[in-house]
Structures are given as structure tokens and as C-alpha cells.
C-alpha positions in Angstrom: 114.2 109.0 85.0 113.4 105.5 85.9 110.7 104.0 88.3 113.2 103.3 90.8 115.0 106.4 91.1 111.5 108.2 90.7 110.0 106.4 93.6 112.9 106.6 95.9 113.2 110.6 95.1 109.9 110.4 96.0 110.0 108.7 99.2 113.2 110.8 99.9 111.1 113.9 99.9 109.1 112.6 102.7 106.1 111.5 100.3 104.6 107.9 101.6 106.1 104.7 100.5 102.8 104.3 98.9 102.6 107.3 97.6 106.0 106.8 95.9 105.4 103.9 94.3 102.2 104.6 92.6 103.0 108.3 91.3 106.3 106.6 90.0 104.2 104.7 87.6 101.1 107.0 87.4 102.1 109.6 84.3 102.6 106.4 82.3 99.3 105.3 83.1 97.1 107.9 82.6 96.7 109.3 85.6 98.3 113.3 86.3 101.2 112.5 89.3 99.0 115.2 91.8 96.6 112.7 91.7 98.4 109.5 92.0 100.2 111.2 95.4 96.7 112.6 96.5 95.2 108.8 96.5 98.3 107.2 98.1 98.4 109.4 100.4 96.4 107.1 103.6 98.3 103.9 102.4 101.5 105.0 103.9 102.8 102.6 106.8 100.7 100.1 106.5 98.0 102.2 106.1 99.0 103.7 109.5 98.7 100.1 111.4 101.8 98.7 110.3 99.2 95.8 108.1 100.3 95.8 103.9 103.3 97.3 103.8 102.4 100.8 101.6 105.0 100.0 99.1 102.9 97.1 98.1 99.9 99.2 98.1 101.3 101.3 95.8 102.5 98.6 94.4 99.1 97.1 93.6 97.4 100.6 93.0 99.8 100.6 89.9 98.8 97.6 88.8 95.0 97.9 89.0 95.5 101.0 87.1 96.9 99.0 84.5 94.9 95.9 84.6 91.7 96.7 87.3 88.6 95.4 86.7 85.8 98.0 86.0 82.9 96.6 83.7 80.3 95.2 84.5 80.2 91.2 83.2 84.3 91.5 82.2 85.4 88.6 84.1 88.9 88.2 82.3 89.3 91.4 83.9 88.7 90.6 87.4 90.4 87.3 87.1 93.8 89.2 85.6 93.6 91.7 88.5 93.2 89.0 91.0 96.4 86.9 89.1 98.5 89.9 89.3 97.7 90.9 92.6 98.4 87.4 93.3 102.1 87.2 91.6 102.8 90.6 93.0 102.5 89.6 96.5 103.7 86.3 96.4 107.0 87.9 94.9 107.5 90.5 97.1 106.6 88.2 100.4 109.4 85.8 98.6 112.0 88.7 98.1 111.8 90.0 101.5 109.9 87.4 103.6 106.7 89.4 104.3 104.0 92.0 103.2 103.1 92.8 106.2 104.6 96.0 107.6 105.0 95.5 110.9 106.9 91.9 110.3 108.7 94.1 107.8 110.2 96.1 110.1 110.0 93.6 113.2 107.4 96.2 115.4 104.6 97.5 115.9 104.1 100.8 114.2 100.4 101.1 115.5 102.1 102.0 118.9 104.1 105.0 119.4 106.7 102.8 121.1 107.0 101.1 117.8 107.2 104.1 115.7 110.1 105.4 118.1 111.9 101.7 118.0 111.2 102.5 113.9 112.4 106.1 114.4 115.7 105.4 116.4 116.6 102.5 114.2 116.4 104.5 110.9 113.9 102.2 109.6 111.9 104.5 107.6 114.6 106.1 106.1 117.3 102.7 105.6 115.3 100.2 105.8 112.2 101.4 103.8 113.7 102.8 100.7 114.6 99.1 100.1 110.8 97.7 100.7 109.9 100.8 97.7 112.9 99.7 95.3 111.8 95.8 95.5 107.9 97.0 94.9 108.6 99.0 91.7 111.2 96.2 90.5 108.7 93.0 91.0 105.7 96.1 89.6 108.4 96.3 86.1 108.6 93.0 85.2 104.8 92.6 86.2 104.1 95.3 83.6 106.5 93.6 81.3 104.8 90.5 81.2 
């Protein structure tokens, strides 16, 4: 199966967009998919306040996992995980205009008028799968490079 069709049978099981997008990737990585949906797991809406949309957390999780920084004195490290982090959300804010949940989805989902303006208008589930395809897509071609 693909990353796409992974992440969006992911998200279509009621898993997080975060969630979806990182334990898309995870197997391939190195890391078992239980734990991959275990860490996601509080990134999901914006990590609850509608702020990074999860997708991109996921998003970024993947990519740390790939390229993160984690000794001591390794600067080329820490400067390729800033760059990708960089390219990652510069495409995705370019591809659909923001990063930001909330502008994402044009309210509030901190509020629980939000989350029923969200809930009403199918959001999560029409709008959303779209935010998780374009986060593994821009993640590919990240991993490609």
C-alpha cells in the first residue's frame, strides 16, 4: 500500500490526522506502527487548539525520524532538520495557504462552537483527508530528495 492510501485508511478509521501521517511512514523508518500512533496521538487538531495543523505534525514527526538531530556536537544534523522542517512548511503553507489549523478550516476548533461549525460542515471528514493527502505528498518528495 502506499503512503497516501495508508494515511487516509488511517485517518478514515478515526485515528488523528497526526497520527495518520506519521504511522504511514513509521514501519519504513524503524519505528513498530503501535508506536508511531501511540506518539501522534495528542497532535491531532492542532494539537487540540486548532495551532499546526496535525497533518503537518505528523508530517514533521516523519521527517525528524528520518533526519532529527540527536548527538551531541552534530550540527549538520540539526541544521538538515531545521532545512527540512523549513521546506516542509513552506510547501505545505504554499499548497493550501496555511499551517495553521484553525485558518485551515476557517474556525476556531478550541471552542466547541468551532468544533460544531467543523462538525456540521463535514470538515474533519471532507475537508481534512485532503490537509493528510498533501502532508504525505510534500513528506515523499521530501524523503526523495
Amino acid at each position: 500500500m502506499d503512503y497516501v492510501n495508508k494515511a487516509l485508511e488511517l485517518f478514515a478509521s478515526k485515528f488523528h490526522c497526526s497520527q495518520a501521517v506519521f504511522a504511514a511512514f513509521s514501519e519504513e523508518l524503524g519505528l513498530p506502527e503501535e508506536q508511531a500512533l501511540k506518539i501522534g496521538s495528542c497532535f491531532g487538531s492542532g494539537m487540540r487548539k486548532g495551532e499546526v495543523c496535525g497533518a503537518c505534525t505528523g508530517a514533521l514527526m516523519v521527517l525528524g525520524l528520518k533526519y532529527g538531530h540527536f548527538k551531541v556536537g552534530d550540527l549538520e544534523s540539526k541544521l538538515k532538520t531545521d532545512e527540512v522542517s523549513d521546506k516542509f512548511l513552506d510547501e505545505f503553507k504554499q499548497q493550501n495557504g496555511s499551517y495553521l489549523c484553525n485558518d485551515l478550516l476557517k474556525c476556531d476548533i478550541s471552542t466547541d462552537l468551532g468544533v460544531n461549525y467543523a462538525l456540521e460542515n463535514n470538515l474533519f471528514t471532507e475537508f481534512c483527508p485532503k490537509m493528510v493527502e498533501s502532508a504525505v505528498k510534500i513528506t515523499e518528495k521530501l524523503l526523495e530528495e
